[in-house]
PyMOL Python script that loads the backbone (N, CA, C, O; Angstrom):
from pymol import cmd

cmd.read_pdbstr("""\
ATOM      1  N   UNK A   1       0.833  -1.205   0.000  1.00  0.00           N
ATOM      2  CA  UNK A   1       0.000   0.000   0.000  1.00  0.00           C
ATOM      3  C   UNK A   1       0.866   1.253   0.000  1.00  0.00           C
ATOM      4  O   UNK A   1       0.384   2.321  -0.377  1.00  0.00           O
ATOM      5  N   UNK A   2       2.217   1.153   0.439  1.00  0.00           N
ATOM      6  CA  UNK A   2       2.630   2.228   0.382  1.00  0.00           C
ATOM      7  C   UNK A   2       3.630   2.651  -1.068  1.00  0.00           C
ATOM      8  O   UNK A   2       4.486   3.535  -1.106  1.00  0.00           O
ATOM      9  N   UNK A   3       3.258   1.821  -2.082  1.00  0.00           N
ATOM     10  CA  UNK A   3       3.553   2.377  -3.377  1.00  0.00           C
ATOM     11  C   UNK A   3       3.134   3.704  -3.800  1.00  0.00           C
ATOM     12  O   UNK A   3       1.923   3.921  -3.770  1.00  0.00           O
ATOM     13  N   UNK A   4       3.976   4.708  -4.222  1.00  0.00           N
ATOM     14  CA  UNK A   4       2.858   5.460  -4.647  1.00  0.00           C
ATOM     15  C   UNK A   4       2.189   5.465  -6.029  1.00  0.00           C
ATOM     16  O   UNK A   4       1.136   6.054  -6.273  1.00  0.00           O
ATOM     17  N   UNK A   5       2.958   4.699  -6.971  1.00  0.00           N
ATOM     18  CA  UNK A   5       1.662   4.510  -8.055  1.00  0.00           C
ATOM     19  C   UNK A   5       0.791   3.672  -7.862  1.00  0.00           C
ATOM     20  O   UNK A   5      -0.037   3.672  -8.773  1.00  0.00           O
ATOM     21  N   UNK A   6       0.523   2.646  -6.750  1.00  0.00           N
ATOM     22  CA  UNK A   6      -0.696   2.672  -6.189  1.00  0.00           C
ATOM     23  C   UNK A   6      -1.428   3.007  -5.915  1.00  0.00           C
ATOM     24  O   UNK A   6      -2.532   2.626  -6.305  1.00  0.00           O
ATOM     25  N   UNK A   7      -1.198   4.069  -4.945  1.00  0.00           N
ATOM     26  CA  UNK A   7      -2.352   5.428  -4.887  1.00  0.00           C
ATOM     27  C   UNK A   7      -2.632   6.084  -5.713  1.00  0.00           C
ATOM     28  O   UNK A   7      -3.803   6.292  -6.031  1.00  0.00           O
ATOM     29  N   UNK A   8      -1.436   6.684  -6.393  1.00  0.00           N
ATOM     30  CA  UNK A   8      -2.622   7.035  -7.533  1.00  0.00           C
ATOM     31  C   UNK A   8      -3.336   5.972  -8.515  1.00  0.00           C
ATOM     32  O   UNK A   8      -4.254   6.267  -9.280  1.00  0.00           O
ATOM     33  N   UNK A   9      -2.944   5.083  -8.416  1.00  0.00           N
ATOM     34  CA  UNK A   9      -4.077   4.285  -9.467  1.00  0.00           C
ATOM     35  C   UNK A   9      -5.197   4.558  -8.335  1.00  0.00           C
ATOM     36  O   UNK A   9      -6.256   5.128  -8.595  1.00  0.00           O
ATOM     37  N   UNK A  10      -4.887   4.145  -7.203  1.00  0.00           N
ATOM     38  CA  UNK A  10      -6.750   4.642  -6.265  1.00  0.00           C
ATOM     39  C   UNK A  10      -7.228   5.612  -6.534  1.00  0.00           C
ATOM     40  O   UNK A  10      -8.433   5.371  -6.473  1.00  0.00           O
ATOM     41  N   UNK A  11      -7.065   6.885  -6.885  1.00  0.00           N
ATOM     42  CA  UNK A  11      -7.278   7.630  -6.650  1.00  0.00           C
ATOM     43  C   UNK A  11      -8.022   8.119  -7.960  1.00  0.00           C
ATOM     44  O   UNK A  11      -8.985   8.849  -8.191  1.00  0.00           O
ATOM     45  N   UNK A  12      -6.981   7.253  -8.833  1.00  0.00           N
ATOM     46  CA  UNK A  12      -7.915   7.705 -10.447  1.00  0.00           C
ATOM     47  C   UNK A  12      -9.335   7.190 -10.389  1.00  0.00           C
ATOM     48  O   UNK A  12     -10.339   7.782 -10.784  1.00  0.00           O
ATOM     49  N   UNK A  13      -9.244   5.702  -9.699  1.00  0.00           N
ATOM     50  CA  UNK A  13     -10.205   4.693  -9.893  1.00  0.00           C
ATOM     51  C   UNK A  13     -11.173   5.559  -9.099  1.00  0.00           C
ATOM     52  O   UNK A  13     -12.304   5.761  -9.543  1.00  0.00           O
ATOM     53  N   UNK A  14     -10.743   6.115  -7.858  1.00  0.00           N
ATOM     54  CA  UNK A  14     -11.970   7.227  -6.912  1.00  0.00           C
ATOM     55  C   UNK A  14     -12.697   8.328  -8.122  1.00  0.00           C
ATOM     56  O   UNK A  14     -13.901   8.378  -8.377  1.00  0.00           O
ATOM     57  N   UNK A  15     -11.846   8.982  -8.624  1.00  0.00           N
ATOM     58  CA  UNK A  15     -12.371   9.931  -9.481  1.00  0.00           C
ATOM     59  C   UNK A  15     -13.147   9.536 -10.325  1.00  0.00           C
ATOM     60  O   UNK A  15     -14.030  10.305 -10.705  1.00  0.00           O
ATOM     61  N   UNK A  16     -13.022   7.887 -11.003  1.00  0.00           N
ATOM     62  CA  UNK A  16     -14.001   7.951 -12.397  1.00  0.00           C
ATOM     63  C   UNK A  16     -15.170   7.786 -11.125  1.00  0.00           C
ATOM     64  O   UNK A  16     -16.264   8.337 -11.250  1.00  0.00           O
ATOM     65  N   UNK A  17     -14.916   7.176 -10.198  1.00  0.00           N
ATOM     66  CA  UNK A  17     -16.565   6.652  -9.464  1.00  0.00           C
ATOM     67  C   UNK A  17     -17.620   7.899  -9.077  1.00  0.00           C
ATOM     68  O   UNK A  17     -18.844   7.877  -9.206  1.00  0.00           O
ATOM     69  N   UNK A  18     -16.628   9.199  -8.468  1.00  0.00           N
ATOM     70  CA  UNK A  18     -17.299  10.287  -7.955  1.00  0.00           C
ATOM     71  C   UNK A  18     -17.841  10.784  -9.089  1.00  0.00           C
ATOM     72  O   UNK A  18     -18.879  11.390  -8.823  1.00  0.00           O
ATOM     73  N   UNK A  19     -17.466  10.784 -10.742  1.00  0.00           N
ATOM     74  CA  UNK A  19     -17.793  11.375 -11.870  1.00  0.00           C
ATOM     75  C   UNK A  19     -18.932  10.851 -12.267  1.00  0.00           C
ATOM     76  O   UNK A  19     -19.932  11.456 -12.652  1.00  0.00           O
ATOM     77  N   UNK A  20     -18.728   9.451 -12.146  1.00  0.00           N
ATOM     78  CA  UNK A  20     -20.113   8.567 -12.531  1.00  0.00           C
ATOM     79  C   UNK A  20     -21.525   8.843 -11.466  1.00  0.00           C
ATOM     80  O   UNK A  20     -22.671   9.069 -11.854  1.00  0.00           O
ATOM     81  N   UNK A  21     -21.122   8.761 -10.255  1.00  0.00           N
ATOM     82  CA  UNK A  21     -22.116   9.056  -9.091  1.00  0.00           C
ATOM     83  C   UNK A  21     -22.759  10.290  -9.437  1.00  0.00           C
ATOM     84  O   UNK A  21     -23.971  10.496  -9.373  1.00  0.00           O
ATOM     85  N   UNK A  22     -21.862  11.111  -9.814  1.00  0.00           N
ATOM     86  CA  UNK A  22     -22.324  12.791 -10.076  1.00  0.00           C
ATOM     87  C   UNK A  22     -23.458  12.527 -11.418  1.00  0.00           C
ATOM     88  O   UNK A  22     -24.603  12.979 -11.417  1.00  0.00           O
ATOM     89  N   UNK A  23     -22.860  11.705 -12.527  1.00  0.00           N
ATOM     90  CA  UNK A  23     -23.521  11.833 -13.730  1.00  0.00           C
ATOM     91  C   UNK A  23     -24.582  11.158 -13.694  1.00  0.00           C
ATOM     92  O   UNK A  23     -25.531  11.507 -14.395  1.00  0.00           O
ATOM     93  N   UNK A  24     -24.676   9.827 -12.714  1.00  0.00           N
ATOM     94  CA  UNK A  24     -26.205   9.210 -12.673  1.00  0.00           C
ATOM     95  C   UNK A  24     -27.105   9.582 -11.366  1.00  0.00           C
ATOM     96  O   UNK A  24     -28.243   9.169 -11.146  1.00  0.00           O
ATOM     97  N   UNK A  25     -26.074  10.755 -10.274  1.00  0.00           N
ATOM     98  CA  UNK A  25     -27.369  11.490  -9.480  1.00  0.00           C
ATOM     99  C   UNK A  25     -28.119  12.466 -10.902  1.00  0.00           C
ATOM    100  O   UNK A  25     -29.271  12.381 -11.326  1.00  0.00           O
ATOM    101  N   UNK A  26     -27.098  13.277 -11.344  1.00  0.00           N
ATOM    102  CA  UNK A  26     -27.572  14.367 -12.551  1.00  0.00           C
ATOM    103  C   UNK A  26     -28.653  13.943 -13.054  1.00  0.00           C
ATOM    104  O   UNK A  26     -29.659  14.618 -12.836  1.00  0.00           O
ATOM    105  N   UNK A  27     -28.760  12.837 -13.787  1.00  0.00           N
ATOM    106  CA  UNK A  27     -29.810  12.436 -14.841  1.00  0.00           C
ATOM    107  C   UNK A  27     -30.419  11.528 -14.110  1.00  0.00           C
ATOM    108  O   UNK A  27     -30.492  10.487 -14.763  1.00  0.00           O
ATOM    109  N   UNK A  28     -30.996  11.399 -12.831  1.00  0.00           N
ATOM    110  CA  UNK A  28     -31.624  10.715 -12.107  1.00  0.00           C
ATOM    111  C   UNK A  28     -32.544  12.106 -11.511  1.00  0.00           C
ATOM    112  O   UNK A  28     -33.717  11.922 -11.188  1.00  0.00           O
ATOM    113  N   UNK A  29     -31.787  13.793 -11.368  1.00  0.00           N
ATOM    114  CA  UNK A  29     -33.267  14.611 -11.164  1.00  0.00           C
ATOM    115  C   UNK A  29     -33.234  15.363 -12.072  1.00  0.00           C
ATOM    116  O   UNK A  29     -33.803  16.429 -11.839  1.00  0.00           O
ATOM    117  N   UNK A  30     -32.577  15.209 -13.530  1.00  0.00           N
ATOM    118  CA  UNK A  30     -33.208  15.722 -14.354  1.00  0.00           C
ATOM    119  C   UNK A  30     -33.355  17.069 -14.524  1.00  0.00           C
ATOM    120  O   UNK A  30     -32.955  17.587 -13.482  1.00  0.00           O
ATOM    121  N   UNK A  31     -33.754  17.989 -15.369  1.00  0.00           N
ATOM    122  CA  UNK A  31     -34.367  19.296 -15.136  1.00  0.00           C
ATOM    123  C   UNK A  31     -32.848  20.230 -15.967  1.00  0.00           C
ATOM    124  O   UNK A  31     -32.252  19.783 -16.947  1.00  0.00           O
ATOM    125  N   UNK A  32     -32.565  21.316 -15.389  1.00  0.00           N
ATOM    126  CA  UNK A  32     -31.463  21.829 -15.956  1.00  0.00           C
ATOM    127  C   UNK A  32     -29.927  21.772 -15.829  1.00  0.00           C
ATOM    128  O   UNK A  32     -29.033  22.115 -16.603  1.00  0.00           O
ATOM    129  N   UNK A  33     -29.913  21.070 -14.243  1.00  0.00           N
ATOM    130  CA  UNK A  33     -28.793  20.258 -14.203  1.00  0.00           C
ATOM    131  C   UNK A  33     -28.073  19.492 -15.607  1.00  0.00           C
ATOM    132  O   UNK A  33     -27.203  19.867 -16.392  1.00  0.00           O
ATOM    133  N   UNK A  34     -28.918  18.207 -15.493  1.00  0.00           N
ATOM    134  CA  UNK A  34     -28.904  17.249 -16.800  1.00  0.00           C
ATOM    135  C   UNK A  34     -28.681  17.799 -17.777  1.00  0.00           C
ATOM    136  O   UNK A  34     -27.524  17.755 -18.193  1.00  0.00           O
ATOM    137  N   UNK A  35     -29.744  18.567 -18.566  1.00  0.00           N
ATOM    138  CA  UNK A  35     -29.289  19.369 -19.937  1.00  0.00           C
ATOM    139  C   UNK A  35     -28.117  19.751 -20.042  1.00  0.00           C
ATOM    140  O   UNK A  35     -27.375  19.524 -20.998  1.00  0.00           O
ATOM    141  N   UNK A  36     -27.827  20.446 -18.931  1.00  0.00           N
ATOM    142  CA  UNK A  36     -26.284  21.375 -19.313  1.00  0.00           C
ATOM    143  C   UNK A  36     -24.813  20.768 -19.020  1.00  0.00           C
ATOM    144  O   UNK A  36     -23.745  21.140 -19.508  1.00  0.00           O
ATOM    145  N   UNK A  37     -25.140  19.340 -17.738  1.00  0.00           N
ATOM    146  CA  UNK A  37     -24.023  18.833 -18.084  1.00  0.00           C
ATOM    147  C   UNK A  37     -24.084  17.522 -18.124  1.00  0.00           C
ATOM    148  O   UNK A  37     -23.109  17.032 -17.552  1.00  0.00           O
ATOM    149  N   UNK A  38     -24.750  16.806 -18.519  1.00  0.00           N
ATOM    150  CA  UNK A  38     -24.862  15.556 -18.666  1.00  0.00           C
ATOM    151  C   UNK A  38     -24.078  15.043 -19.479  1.00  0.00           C
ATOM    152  O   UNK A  38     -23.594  13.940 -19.223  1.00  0.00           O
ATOM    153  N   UNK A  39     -23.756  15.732 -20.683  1.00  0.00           N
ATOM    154  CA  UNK A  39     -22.658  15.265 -21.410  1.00  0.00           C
ATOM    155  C   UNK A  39     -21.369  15.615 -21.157  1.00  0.00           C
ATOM    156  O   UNK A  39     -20.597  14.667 -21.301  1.00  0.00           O
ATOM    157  N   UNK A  40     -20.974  16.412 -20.902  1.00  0.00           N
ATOM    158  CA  UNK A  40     -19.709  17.070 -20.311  1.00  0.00           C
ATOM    159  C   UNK A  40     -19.200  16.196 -19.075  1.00  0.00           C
ATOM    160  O   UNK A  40     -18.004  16.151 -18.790  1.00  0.00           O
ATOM    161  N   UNK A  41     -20.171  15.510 -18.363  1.00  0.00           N
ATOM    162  CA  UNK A  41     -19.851  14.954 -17.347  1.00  0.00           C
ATOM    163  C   UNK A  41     -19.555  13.335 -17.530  1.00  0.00           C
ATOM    164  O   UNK A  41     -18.904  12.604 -16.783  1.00  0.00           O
ATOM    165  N   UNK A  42     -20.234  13.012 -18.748  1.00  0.00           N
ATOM    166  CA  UNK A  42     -19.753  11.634 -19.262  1.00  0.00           C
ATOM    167  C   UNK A  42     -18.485  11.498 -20.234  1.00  0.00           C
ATOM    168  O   UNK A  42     -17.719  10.540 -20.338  1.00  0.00           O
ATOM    169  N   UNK A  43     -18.472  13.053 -21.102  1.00  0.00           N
ATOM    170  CA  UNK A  43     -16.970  12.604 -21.277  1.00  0.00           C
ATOM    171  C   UNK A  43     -15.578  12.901 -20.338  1.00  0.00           C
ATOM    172  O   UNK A  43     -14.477  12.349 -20.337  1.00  0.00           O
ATOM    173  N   UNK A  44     -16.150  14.059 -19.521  1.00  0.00           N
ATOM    174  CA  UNK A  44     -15.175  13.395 -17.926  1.00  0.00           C
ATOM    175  C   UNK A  44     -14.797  12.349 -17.870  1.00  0.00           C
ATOM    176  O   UNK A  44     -13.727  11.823 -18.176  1.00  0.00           O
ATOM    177  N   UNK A  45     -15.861  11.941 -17.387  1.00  0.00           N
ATOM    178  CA  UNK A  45     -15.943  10.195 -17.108  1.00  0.00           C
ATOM    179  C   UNK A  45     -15.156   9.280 -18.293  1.00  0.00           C
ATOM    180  O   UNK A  45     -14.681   8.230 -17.859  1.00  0.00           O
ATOM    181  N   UNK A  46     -14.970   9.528 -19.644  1.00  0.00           N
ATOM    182  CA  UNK A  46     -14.589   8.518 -20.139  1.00  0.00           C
ATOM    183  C   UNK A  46     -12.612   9.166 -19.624  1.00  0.00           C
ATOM    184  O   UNK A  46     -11.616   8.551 -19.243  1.00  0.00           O
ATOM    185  N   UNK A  47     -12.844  10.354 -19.847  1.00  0.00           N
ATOM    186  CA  UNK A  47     -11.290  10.493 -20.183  1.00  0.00           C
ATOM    187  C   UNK A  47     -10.871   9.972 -18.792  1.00  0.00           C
ATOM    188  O   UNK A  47      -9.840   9.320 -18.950  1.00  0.00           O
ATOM    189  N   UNK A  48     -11.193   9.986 -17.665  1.00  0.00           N
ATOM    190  CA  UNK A  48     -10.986   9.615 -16.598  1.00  0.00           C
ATOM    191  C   UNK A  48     -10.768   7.892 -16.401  1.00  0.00           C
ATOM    192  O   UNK A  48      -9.967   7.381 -15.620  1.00  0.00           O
ATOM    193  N   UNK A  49     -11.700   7.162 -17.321  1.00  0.00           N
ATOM    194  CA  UNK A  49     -11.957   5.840 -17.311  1.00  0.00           C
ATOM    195  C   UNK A  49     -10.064   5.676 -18.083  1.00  0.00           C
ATOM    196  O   UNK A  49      -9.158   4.949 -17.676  1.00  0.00           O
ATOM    197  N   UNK A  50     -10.056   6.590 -19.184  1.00  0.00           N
ATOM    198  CA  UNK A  50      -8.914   6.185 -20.013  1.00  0.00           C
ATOM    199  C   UNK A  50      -7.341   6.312 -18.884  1.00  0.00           C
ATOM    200  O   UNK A  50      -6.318   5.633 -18.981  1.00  0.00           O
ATOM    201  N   UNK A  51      -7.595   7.223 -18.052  1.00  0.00           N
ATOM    202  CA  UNK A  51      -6.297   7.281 -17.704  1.00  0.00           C
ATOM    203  C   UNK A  51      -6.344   6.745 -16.491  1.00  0.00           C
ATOM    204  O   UNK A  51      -5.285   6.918 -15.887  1.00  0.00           O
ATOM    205  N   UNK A  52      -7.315   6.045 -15.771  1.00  0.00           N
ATOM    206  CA  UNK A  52      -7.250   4.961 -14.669  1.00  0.00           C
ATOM    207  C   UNK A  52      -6.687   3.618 -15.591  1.00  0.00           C
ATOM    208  O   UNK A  52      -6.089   2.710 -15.014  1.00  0.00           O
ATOM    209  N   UNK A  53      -6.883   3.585 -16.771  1.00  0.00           N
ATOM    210  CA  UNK A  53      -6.755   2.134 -17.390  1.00  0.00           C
ATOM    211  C   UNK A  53      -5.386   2.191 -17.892  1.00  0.00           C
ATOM    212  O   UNK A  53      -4.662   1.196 -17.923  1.00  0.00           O
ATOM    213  N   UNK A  54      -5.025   3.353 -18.285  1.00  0.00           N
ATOM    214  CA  UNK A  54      -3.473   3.157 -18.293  1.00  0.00           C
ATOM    215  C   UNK A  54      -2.336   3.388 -17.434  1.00  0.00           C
ATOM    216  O   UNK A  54      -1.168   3.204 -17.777  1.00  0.00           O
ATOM    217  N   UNK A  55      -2.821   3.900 -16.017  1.00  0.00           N
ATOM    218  CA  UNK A  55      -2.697   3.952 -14.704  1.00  0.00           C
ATOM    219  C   UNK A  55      -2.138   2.610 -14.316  1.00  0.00           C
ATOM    220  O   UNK A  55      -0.989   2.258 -14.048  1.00  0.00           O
ATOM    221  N   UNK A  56      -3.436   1.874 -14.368  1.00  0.00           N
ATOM    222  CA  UNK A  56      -3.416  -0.030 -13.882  1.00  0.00           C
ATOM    223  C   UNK A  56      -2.437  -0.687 -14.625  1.00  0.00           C
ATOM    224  O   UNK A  56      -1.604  -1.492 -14.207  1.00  0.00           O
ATOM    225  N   UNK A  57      -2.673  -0.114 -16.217  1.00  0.00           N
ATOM    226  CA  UNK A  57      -1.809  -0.964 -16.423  1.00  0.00           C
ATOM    227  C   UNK A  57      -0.282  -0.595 -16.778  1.00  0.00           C
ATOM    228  O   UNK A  57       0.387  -1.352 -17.481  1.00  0.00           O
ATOM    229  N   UNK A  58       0.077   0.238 -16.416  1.00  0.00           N
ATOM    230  CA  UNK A  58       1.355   0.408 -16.069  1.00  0.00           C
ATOM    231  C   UNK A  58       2.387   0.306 -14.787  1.00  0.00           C
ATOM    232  O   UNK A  58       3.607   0.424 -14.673  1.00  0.00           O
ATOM    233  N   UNK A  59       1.364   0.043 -13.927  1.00  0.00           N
ATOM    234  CA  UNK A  59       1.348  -0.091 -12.412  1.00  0.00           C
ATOM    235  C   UNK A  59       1.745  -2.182 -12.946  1.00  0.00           C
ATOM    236  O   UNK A  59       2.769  -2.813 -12.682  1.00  0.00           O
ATOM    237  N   UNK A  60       0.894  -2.518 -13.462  1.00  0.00           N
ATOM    238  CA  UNK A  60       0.844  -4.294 -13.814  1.00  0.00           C
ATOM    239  C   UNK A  60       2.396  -4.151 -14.432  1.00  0.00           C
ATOM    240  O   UNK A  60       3.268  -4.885 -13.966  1.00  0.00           O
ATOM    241  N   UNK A  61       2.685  -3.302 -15.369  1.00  0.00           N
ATOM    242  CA  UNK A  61       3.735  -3.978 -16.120  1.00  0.00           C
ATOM    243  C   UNK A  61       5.010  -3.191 -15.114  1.00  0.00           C
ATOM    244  O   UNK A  61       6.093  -3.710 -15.382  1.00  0.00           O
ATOM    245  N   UNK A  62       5.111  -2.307 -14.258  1.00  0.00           N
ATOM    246  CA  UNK A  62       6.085  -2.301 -13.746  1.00  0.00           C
ATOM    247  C   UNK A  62       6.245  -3.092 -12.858  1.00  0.00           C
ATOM    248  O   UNK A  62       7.455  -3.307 -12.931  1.00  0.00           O
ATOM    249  N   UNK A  63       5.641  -4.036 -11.583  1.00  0.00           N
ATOM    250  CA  UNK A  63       5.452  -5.033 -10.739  1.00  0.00           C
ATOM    251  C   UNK A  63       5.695  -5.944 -11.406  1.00  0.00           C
ATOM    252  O   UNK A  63       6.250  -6.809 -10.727  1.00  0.00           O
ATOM    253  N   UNK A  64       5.504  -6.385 -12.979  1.00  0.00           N
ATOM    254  CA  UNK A  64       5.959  -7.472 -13.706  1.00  0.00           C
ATOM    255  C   UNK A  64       7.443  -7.535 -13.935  1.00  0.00           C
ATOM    256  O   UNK A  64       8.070  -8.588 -13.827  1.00  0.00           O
ATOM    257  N   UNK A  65       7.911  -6.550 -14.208  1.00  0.00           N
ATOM    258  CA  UNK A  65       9.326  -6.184 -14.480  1.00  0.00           C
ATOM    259  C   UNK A  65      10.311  -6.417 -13.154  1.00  0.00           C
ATOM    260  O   UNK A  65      11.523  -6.603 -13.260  1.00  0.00           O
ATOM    261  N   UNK A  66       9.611  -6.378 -11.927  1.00  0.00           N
ATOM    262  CA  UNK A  66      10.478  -6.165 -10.661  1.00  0.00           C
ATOM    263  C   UNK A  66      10.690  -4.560 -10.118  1.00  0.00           C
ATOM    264  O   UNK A  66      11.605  -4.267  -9.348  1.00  0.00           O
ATOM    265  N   UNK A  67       9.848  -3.711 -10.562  1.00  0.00           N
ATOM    266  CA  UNK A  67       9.905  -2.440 -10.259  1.00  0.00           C
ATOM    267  C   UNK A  67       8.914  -1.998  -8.971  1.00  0.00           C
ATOM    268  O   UNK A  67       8.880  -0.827  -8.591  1.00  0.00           O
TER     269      UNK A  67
END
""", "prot")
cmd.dss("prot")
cmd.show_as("cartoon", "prot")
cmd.util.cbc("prot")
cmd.orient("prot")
């Protein structure tokens, strides 16, 4: 645990979740919230998804290496 590209891989993985929570409270009440960022908040979410995934897996291939 005390790696630190561990933590940050947590931390990315925290961020896509708080982005997603945000984007399916959003479009769960709807109204002008939703309209204005519902999309903005899902491509958050993807770019966020993208750099937790290359986060992990660079975190995998340095632990593979002996790093």
């Amino acid at each position: 645990m005390g790696d630190p590209l561990f933590v940050i891989v947590v931390l990315a993985v925290l961020a896509v979740a708080v982005v997603l929570a945000l984007g399916i409270g959003g479009f769960a009440k709807g109204g002008a919230f939703s309209a204005k960022y519902s999309n903005k908040l899902m491509r958050l979410r993807i770019a966020a998804q993208a750099v937790a995934v290359a986060l992990i897996l660079l975190y995998i291939y340095l632990k593979r290496q002996g790093g």
